[in-house]
C-alpha positions in Angstrom: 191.1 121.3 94.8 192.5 123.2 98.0 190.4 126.5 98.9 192.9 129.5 100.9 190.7 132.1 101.9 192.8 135.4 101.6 192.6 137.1 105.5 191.5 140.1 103.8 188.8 138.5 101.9 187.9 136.6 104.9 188.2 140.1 107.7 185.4 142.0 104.7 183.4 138.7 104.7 182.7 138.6 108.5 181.9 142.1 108.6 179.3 141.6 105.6 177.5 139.0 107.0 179.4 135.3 106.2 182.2 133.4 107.2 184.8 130.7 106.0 182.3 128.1 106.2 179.8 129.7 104.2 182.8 131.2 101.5 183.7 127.5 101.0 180.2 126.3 100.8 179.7 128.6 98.0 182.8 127.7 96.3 181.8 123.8 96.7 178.2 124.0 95.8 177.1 127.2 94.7 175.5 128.6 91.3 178.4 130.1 88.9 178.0 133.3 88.3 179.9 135.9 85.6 183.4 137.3 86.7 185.8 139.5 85.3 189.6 139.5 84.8 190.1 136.1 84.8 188.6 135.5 88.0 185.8 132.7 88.9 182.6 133.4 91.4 179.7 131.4 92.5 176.7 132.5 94.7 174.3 130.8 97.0 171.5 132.1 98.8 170.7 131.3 102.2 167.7 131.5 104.8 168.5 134.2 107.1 165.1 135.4 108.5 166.5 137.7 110.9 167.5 141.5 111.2 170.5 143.3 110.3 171.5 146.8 110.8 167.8 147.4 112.0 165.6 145.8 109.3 164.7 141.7 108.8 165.8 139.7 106.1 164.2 136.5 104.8 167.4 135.4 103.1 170.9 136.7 102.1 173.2 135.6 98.7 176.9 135.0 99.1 179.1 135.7 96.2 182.4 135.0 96.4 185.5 135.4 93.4 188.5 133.9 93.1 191.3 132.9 91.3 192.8 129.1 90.4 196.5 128.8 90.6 197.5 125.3 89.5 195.0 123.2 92.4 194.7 126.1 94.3 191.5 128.4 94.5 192.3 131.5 96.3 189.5 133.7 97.1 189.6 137.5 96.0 186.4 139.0 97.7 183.2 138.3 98.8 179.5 140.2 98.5 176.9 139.6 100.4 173.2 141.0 99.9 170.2 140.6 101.8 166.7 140.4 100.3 164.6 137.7 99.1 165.2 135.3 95.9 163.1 133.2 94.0 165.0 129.2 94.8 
């Protein structure tokens, strides 16, 4: 299935932390996690073991939502958090 990454989706992404590489990733391999209104999303968390906005991060998750139209996902949004999971 094709992936289009809405330019909104993908202008809040970059300014949270990820980008299309990573949003796609997610989509491809990630965990599925619960949505609402009929949308999709699937996480992944990442090693990041560096700082942002002035405190370190051992890793950061990527959610991302979407919608399927026909063979088409089309992203909605994005969230990314920074912390530490258990893999």
């Amino acid at each position: 299935m094709d992936i289009q990454i809405d330019p909104h989706t993908l202008e809040r992404a970059e300014e949270r932390g990820t980008n299309e590489e990573e949003i796609k990733e997610v989509i491809e391999t990630g965990t599925e996690i619960p949505a609402k209104h009929r949308r999709f999303g699937k996480a992944k968390v990442y090693k990041f073991k560096q700082e942002r906005h002035g405190k370190y991060y051992e890793q950061k998750r990527v959610e991302v939502f979407y919608i399927i139209e026909e063979n088409l996902i089309i992203t909605v949004t994005v969230y990314v958090f920074y912390g530490k999971w258990e893999l």
